[in-house]
C-alpha positions as CSV (number, residue, x, y, z in Angstrom):
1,X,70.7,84.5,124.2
2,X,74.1,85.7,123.3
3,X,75.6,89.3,123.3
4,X,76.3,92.0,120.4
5,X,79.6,93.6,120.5
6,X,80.4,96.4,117.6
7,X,84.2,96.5,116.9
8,X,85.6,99.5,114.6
9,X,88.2,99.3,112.5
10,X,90.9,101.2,111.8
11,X,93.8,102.0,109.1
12,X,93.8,100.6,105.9
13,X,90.1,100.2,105.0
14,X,89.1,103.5,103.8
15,X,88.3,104.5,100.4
16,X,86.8,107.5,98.2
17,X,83.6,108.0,98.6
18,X,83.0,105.9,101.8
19,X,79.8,106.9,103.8
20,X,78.0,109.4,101.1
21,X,75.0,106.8,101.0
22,X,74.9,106.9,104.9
23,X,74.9,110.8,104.6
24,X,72.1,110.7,101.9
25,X,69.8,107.7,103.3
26,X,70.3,108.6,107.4
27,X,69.4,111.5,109.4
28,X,72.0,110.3,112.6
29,X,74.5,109.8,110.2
30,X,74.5,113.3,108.6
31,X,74.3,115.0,111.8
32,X,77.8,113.1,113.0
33,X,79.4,114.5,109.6
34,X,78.0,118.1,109.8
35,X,79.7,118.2,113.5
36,X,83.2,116.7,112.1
37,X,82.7,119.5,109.3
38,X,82.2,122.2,112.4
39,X,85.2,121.0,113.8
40,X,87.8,120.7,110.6
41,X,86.1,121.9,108.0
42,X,86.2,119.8,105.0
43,X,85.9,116.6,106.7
44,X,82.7,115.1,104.7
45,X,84.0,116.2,101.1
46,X,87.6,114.4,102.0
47,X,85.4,111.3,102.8
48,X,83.0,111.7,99.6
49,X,85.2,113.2,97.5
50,X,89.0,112.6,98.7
51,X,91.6,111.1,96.3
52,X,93.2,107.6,97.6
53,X,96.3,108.9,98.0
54,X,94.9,111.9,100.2
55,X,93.2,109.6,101.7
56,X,96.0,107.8,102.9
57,X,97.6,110.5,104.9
58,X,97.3,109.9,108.6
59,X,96.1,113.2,109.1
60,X,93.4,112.8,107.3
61,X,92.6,108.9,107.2
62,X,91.9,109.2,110.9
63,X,89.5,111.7,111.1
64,X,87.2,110.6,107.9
65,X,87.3,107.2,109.4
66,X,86.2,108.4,112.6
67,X,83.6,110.3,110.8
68,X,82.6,107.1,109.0
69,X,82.5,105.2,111.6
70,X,81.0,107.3,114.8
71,X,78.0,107.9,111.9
72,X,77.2,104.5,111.2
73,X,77.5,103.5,114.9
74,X,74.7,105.8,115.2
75,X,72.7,104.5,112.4
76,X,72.9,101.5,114.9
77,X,71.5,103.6,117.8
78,X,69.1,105.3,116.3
79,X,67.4,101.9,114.9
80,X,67.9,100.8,119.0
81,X,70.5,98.5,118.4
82,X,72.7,98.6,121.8
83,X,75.8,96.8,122.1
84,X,76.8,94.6,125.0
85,X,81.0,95.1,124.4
86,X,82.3,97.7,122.4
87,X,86.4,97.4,120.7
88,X,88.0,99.4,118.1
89,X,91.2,98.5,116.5
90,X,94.0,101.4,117.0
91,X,92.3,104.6,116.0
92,X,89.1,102.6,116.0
93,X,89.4,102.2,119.9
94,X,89.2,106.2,120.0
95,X,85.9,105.9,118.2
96,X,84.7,102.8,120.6
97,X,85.5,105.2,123.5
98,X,83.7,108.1,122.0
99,X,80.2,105.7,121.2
100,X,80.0,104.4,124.8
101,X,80.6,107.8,126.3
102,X,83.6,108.0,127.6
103,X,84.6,111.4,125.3
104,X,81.8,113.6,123.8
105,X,81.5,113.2,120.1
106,X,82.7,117.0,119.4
107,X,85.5,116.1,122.2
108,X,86.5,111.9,120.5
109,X,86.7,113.8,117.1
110,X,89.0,117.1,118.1
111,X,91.5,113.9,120.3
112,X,91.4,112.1,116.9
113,X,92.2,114.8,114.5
114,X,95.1,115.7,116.9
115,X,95.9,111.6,117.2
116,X,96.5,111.6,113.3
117,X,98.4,114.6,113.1
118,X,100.6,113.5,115.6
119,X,101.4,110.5,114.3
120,X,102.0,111.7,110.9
121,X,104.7,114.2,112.7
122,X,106.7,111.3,113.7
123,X,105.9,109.0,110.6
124,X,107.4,111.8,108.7
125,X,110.7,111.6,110.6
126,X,112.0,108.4,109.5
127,X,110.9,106.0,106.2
128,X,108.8,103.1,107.9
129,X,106.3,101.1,106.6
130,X,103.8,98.1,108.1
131,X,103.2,94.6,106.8
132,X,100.9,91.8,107.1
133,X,102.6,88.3,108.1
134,X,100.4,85.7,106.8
135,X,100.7,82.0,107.1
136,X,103.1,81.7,110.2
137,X,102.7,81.7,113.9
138,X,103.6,84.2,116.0
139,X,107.1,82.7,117.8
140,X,108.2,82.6,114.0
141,X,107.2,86.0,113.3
142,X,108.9,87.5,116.5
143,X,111.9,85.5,116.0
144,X,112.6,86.5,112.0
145,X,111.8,90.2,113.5
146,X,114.8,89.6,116.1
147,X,117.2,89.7,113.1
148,X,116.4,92.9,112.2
149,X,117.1,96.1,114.5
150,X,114.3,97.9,113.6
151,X,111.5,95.6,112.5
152,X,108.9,94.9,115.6
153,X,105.9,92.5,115.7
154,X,103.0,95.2,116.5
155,X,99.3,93.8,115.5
156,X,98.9,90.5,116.7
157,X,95.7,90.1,114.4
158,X,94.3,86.7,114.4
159,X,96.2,82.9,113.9
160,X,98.3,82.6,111.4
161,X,98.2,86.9,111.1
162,X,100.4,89.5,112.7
163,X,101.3,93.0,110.8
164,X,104.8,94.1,111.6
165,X,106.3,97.8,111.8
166,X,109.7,98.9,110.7
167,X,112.2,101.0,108.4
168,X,111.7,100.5,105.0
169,X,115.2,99.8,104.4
170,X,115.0,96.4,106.0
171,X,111.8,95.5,104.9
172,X,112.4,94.0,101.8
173,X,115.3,91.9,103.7
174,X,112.4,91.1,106.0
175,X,110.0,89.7,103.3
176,X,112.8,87.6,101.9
177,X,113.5,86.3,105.3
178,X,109.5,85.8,105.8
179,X,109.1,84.1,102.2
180,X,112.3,81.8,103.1
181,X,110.1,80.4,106.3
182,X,107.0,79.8,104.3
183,X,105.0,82.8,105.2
184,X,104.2,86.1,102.7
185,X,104.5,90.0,103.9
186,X,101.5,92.0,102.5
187,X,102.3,95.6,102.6
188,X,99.7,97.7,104.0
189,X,97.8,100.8,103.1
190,X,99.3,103.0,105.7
191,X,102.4,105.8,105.9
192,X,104.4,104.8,109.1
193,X,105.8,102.1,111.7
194,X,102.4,102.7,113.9
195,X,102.5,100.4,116.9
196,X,106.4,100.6,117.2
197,X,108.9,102.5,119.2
198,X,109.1,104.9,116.4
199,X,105.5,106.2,118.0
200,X,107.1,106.9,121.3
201,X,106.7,110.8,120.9
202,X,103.3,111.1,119.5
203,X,102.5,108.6,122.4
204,X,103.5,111.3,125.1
205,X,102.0,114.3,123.3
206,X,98.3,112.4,123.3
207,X,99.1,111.8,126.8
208,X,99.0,115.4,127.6
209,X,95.9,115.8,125.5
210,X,93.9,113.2,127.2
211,X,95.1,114.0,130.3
212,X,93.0,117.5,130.0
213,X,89.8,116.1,128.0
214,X,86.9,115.8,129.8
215,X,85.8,112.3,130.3
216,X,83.1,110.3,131.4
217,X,82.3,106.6,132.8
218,X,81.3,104.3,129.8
219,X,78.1,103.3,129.0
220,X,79.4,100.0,127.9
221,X,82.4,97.5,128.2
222,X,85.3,98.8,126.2
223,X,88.2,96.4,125.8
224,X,91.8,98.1,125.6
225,X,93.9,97.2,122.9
226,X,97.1,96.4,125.3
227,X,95.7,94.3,128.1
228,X,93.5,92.9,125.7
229,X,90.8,93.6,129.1
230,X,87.9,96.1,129.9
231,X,88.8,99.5,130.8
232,X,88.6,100.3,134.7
233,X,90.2,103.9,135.1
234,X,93.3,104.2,133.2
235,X,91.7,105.6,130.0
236,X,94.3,108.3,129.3
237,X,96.8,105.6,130.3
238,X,96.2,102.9,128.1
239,X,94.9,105.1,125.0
240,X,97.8,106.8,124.6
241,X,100.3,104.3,125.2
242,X,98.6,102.4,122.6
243,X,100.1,104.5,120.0
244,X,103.5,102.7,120.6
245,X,102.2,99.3,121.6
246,X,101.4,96.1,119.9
247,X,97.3,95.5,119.4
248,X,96.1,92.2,120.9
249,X,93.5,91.8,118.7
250,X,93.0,88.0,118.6
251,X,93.2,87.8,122.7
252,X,90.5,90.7,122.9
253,X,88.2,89.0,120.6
254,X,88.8,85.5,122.3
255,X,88.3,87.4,125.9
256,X,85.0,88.8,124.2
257,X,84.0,85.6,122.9
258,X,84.5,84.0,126.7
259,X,82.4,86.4,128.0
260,X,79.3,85.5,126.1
261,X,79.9,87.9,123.1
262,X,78.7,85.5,119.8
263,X,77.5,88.3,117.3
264,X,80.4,91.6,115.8
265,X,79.0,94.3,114.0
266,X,82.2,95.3,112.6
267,X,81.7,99.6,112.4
268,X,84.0,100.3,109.1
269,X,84.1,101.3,105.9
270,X,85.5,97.4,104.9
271,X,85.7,93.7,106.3
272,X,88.9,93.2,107.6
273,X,87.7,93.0,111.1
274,X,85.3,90.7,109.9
275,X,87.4,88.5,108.4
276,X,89.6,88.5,111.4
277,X,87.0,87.6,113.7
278,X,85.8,84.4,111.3
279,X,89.3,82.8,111.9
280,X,89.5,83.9,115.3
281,X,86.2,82.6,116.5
282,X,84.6,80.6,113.7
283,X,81.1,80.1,115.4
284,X,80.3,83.4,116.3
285,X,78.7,85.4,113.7
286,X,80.4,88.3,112.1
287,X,79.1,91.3,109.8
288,X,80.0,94.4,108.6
289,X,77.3,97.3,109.2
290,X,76.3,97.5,105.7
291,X,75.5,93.5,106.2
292,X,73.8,94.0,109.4
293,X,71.8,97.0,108.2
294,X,70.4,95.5,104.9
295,X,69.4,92.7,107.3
296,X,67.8,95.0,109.9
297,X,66.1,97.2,107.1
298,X,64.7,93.8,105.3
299,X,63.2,92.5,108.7
């Protein structure tokens, strides 16, 4: 029998509204957003009731999607459904550290909060934006980036996907150059070069506020967004200098897959994990948690 591994998403999925039938329909979900509302005050109406463009801002898009997503992941538990491997992509990885008990939910959602306002400090310093790279390979992507000073390759997603960091001055120079070689940049739903050197700062900072949070031994595998391997000991290590590192997606999800993993409950308001994982791994099966929950609920 194959393994279970929940992966949780981060930027770019979130919407208005996201979660309020979660908060109406399950008791483990309202209790995660009554403690986020504890903490920062507000958090469940941003969620239900935020505009998309407030939405947006880092300092609140990271926090309502952990709220989102540490709620549904408890849906999960409460129905005893236990993963074998748990992920999260970029702010999603501080959620995945929270679930399997490495932070305490009241402590994953106060480093979050402060993880979003940080990086919106040093988004706020310069004008960057990210893009998707579609329909190239990665040597092509990091070579077209090599023209540019301050473009980096910085979310190596899945084949033929990487999402790419930089100053919006050179972007549209970028996309030409992209477009030129066959490919197509995608803007993406986020305010700043996250991933990139322009995150060294806010990298440092969350250093100093992992280095004092209390932590625990996890419950289950995590996989680090760096090495692309579990997690042994270097927690505040690799979680902070994440912040100003490319995501190795597609190699975590292949490592995961090697290691017996065949089923992702992708923990996120959307499907782009999903989606990521079907090209990555095309036999394993993939489902968002409002999938795997209708099919739980109709069992």
């Amino acid at each position: 029998m194959g393994k279970i591994a929940f992966v949780f998403s981060g930027q770019g999925d979130q919407f208005p509204g996201m979660g309020k039938e979660f908060d109406e329909k399950y008791p483990a979900a309202s209790s995660v957003y009554e403690m986020c509302d504890r903490l920062r005050p507000g958090t469940s109406a941003q969620c239900f009731g935020g505009t998309e463009e407030e939405l947006k801002e880092t300092r609140n898009t990271q926090p309502c999607l952990f709220a989102f997503e540490l709620a549904a992941a408890m849906v999960l538990h409460e129905k005893g459904i236990r993963p074998h491997a748990v992920a999260g992509f970029s702010l999603g990885e501080v959620v995945a550290a929270t679930y399997s008990g490495i932070f305490s939910h009241e402590t994953g959602f106060q480093l979050v909060c402060r993880r979003g306002e940080l990086m919106q400090r040093e988004a706020e310093k310069h004008d960057t934006s990210m893009a998707a790279v579609v329909k190239l390979e990665a040597g092509k992507v990091q070579e077209i980036c090599s023209r540019f000073p301050e473009v980096y390759p910085v979310n190596y997603n899945a084949p033929g996907q990487i999402a790419v960091s930089g100053l919006s001055s050179q972007m549209a120079e970028f996309s030409a150059a992209v477009k030129e070689a066959g490919g197509r940049a995608i803007p993406l739903k986020v305010k700043g070069a996250f991933h990139s050197p322009f995150m060294e700062a806010a990298a440092r900072a969350f250093a100093e506020e992992l280095a004092s949070a209390e932590k625990k031994p996890a419950e289950f595998t995590l996989y680090s967004n760096m090495t692309a391997q579990p997690y042994t000991d270097d927690v505040a290590d690799l979680l902070s200098k994440q912040i100003c590192s490319p995501v190795q997606w597609e190699k975590i999800i292949c490592n995961m897959t090697a290691e017996g993993v065949d089923t992702f409950i992708e923990i996120g308001p959307g499907k782009t994990l999903t989606n990521m994982i079907k090209r990555i791994s095309p036999k394993a099966a993939a489902r968002t948690v409002a999938e795997y929950l209708a099919e739980v609920e109709a069992c």
